[in-house]
C-alpha distance (Angstrom), angle and dihedral (degrees) to the residues before:
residue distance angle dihedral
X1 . . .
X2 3.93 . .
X3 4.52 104.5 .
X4 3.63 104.6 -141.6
X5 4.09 108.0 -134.2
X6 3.65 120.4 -142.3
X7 3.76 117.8 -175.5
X8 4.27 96.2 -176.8
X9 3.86 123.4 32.6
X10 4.11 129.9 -175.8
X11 2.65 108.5 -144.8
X12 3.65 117.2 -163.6
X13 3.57 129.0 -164.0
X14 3.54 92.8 18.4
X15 3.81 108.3 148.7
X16 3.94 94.1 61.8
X17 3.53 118.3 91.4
X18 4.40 105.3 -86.4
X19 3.48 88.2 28.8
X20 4.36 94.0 57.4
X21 3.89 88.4 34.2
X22 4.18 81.5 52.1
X23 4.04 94.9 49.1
X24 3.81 95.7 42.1
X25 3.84 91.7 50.4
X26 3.64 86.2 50.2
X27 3.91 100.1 52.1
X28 3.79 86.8 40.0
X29 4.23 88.6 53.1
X30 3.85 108.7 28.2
X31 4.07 105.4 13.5
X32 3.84 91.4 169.9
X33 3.81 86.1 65.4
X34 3.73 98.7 99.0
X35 4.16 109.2 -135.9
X36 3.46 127.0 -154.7
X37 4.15 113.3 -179.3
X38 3.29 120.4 -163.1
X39 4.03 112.7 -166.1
X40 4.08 134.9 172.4
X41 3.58 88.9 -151.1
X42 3.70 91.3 -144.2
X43 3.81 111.4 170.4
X44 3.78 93.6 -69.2
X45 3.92 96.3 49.4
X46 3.80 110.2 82.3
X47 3.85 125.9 -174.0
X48 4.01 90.4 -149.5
X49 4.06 84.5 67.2
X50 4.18 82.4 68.1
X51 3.91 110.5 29.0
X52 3.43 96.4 101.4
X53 3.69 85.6 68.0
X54 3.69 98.4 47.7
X55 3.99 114.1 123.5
X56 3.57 96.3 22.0
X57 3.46 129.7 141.1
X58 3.25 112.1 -117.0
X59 4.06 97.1 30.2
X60 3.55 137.8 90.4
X61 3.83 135.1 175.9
X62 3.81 118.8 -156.1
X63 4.16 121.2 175.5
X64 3.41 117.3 -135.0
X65 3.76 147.2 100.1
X66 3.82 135.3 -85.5
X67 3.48 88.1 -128.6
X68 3.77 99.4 62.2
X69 3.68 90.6 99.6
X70 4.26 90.4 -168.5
X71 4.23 93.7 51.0
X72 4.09 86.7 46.8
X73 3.38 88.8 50.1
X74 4.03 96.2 52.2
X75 3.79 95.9 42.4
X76 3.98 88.5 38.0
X77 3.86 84.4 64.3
X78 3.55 93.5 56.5
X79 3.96 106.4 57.9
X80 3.87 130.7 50.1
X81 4.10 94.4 -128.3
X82 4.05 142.3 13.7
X83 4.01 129.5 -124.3
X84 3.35 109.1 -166.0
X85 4.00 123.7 -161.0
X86 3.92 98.3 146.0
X87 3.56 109.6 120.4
X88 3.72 144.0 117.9
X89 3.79 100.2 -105.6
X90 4.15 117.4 173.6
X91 3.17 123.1 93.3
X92 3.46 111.8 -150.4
X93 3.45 90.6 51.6
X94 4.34 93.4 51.5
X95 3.89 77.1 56.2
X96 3.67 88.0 64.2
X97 3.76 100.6 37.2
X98 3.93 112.2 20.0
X99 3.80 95.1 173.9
X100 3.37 111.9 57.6
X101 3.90 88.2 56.5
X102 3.95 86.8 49.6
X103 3.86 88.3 55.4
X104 3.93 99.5 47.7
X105 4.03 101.5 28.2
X106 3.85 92.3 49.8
X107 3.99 109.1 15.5
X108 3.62 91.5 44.2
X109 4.06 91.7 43.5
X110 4.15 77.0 49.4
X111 3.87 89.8 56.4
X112 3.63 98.0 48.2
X113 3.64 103.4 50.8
X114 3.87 91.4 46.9
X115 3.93 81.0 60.4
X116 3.46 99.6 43.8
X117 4.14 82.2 44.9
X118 3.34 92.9 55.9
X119 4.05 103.4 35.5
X120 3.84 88.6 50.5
X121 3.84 91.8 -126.7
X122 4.18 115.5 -168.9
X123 4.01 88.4 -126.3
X124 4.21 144.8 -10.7
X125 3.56 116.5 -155.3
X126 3.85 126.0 -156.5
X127 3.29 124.8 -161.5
X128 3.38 107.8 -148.1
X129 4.17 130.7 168.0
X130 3.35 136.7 -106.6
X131 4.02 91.4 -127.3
X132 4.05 88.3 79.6
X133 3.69 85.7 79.6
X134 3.77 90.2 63.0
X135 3.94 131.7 -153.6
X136 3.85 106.1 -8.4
X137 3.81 107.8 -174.6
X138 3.74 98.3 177.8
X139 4.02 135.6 31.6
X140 3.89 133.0 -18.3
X141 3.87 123.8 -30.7
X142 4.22 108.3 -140.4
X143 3.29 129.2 -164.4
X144 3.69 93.3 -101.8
X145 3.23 93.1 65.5
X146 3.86 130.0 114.5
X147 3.86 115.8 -100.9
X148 3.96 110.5 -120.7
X149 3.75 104.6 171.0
X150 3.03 113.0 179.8
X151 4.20 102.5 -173.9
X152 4.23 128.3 69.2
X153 4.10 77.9 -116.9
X154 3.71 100.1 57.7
X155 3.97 96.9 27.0
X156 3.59 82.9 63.6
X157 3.61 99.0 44.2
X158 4.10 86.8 48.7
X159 4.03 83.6 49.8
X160 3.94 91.5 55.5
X161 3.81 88.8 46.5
X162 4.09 90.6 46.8
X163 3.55 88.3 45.4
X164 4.09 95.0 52.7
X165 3.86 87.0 38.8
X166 4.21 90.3 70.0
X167 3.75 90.2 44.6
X168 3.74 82.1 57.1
X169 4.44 91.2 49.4
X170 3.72 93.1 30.1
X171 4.06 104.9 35.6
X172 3.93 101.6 19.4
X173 3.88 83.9 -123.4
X174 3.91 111.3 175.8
X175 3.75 104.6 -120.6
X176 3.75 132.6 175.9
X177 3.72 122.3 -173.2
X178 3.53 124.2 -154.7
X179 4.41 111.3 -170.0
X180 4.16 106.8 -163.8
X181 3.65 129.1 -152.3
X182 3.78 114.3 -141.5
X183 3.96 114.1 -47.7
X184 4.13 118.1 -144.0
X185 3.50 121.0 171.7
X186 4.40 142.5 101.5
X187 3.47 115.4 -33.9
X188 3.69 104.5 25.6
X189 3.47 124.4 146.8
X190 3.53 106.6 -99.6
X191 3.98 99.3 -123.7
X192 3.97 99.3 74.3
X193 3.60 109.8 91.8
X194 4.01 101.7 -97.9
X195 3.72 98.5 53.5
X196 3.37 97.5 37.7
X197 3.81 95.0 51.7
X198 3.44 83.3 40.4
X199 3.55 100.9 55.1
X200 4.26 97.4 34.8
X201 3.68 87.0 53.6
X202 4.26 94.0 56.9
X203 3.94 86.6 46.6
X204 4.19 90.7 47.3
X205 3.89 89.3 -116.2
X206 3.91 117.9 142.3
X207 3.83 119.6 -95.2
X208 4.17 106.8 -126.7
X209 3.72 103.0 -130.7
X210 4.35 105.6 -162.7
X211 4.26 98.1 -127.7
X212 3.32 111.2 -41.8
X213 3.94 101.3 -22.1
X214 3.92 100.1 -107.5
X215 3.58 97.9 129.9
X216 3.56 123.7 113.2
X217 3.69 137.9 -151.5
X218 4.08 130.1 162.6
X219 3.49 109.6 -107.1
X220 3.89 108.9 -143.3
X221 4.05 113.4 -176.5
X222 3.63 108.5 -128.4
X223 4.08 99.8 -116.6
X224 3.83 84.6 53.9
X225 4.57 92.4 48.9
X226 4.03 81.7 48.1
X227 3.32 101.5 50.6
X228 3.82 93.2 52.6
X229 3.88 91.3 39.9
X230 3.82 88.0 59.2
X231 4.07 96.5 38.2
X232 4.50 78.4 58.7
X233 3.13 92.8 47.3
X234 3.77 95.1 54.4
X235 4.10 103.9 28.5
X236 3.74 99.0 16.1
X237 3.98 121.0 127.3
X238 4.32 108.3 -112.3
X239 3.37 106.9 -116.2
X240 3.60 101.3 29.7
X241 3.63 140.7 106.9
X242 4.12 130.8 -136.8
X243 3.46 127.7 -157.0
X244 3.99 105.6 -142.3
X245 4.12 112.5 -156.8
X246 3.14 148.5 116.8
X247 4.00 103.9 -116.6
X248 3.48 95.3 -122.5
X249 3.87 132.0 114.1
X250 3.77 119.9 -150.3
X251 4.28 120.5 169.5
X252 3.54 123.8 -129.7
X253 4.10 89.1 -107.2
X254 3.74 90.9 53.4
X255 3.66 86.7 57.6
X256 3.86 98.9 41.4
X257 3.75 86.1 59.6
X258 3.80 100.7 37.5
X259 3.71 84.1 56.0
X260 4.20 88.7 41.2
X261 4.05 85.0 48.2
X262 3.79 94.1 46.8
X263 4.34 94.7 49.1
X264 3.27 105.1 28.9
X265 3.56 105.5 -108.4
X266 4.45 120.7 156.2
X267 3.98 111.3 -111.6
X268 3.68 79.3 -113.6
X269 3.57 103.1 82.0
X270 4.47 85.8 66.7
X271 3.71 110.5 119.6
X272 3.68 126.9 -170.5
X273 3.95 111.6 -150.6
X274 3.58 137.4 -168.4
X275 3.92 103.9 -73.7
X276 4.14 123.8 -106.7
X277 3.66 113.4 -95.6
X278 3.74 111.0 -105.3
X279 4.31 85.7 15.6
X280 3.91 103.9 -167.0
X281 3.54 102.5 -151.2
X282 3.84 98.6 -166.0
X283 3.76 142.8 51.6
X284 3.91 118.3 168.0
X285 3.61 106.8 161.5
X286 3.57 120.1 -165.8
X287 4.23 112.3 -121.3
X288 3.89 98.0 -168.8
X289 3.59 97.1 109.1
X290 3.71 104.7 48.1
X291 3.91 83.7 41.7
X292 3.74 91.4 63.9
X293 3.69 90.4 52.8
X294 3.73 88.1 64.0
X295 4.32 94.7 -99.6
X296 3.84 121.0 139.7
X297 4.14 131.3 168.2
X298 3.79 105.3 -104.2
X299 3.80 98.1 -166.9
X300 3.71 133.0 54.7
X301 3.70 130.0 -134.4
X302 3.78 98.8 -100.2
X303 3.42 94.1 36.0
X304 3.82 97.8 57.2
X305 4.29 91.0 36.1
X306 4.22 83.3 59.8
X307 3.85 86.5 48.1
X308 3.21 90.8 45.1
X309 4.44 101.0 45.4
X310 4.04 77.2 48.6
X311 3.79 97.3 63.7
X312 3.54 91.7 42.3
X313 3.46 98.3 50.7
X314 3.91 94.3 44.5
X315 4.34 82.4 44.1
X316 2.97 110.2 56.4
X317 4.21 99.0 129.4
X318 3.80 78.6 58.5
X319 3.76 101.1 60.5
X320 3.68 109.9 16.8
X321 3.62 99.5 73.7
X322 3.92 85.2 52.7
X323 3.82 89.0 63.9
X324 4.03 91.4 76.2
X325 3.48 146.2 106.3
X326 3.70 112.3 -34.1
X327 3.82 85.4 28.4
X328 4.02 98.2 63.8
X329 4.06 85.2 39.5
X330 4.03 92.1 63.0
X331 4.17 82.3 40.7
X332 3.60 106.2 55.1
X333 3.90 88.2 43.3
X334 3.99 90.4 52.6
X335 3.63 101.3 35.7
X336 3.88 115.1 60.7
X337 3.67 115.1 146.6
X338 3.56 127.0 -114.0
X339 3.84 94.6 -113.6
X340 3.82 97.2 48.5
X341 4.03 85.5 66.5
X342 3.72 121.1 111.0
X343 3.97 112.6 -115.8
């Protein structure tokens, strides 16, 4: 199998938390690959993720947005191939403000493939989510399959992919898609459900539990979701899309009181909330594909949880000051407990 070789990458969206995980791995792997990121820094894009890498050769950090069609256009001139993490990617918080994730997870996917259109690049890469494939009750979802999202978050990211797809038909653009299960990991934002359980649970705070906690999702730890994002990007077949995952299905109560078992924390501090709108209860993705290109999951889901309560516990001037004012806003109007509701 031919390796695709890429000698400058941009990299855009690279200050949140896959994105930095992505460029790190990259400069730890392949340092003569010269990275440029290119990052909003919206409130879940922090500079701190990358300043380790400041002031080497090699690397370059430039603010801005996807959808700044002239800046894409510049920086799009200056590499041989596009990585793109930028998106808006919660979905509670799509559930409270559909459009802005319509205008940067399709518009801005719009913006980069016209430059990688018109710059000729080798290969783009979006990384997409396993969610566009919407509630699966029973068996494996594979790639093939159609996209039924059923959430502002992953109709959006389903849009972007659409979107790239006719560029593909209509432009012959060389696309690769890569569709994540659920990251975990350092340096997450703490409002997905690991670091936010993680993170309640070392201050004594309750751990909001949608319903009754049966939904599933494949955890993937980041390193693992990067490490198959860049073996894509380099052996990957244009055109096609890979499901990255682990295979396994965990519930949001197992993890409440993995993370409960790993700090500490009383069995007490579990709270069932009113459920998400439109709650998918099941994502099974299908790992067949990747496998073939000669990708496994390294780490476990207990292993990579401990890992993970470590960091946060040795981290704390990382996340605490996240957990602040607009932060507990979005929380109190997404969290309201079950009881509190009016019969």
């Amino acid at each position: 199998m031919s390796e695709r070789v890429l000698r400058r990458l941009l990299v855009a969206g690279g200050a949140g938390f896959i994105g930095s995980n992505f460029v790190k791995l990259l400069r730890r792997t392949r340092p003569d690959v010269e990275v440029t990121v290119l990052d909003k820094l919206t409130y879940a894009g922090n500079p701190a993720n990358l300043r380790e890498l400041e002031g080497q050769e090699g690397y370059r950090f430039v603010r801005g947005d996807i959808c700044d069609g002239e800046m894409v256009d510049h920086l799009a001139g200056q590499v041989d191939a596009i990585v793109n993490f930028a998106a808006e990617t919660h979905v509670d918080r799509s559930l409270l403000d559909p459009f802005a994730f319509v205008l940067t997870d399709v518009l801005g996917t719009a913006v980069l493939c016209e430059a990688a259109r018109k710059h000729e690049h080798e290969v783009i890469l979006l990384v997409s989510t396993d969610e566009v494939y919407g509630d699966v009750t029973t068996g494996l979802s594979k790639e093939a399959d159609a996209l039924r999202p059923r959430s502002p978050y992953s109709a959006s990211k389903a849009g972007g992919e659409l979107l790239a797809r006719s560029y593909v038909e209509s432009f012959g653009l060389p696309l690769l898609v890569t569709r994540g299960s659920n990251n975990y990991g350092p340096n997450q934002f703490p409002e997905k459900i690991v670091p936010l359980f993680i993170t309640n649970a070392l201050d004594g705070l309750k751990l909001p539990i949608y319903n009754d906690g049966s939904a599933v999702r494949d955890y993937i730890y980041v390193e693992d979701h990067c490490e198959g994002i860049d073996l894509v990007l380099r052996k990957g077949e244009v055109g096609h899309a890979y499901n990255v995952a682990t295979g396994v299905q965990t519930s949001g109560l197992e993890v409440a009181r993995t993370v409960l078992e790993l700090t500490g924390g009383d069995e007490s501090l579990l709270e069932f909330v009113r459920d998400r709108p439109g709650h998918d209860y099941r994502y099974a993705p299908d790992i067949s594909a990747i496998s073939e290109l000669g990708w496994q999951p390294k780490v476990n889901f207990r292993e990579g949880l401990a890992e993970t309560v470590r960091w946060y516990q040795e981290h704390e001037q990382w996340w605490r000051p996240l957990k602040s004012g607009e932060y507990w806003d979005f929380y109190r109007r997404n969290y309201k407990p079950i009881e509190t509701e009016v019969s």
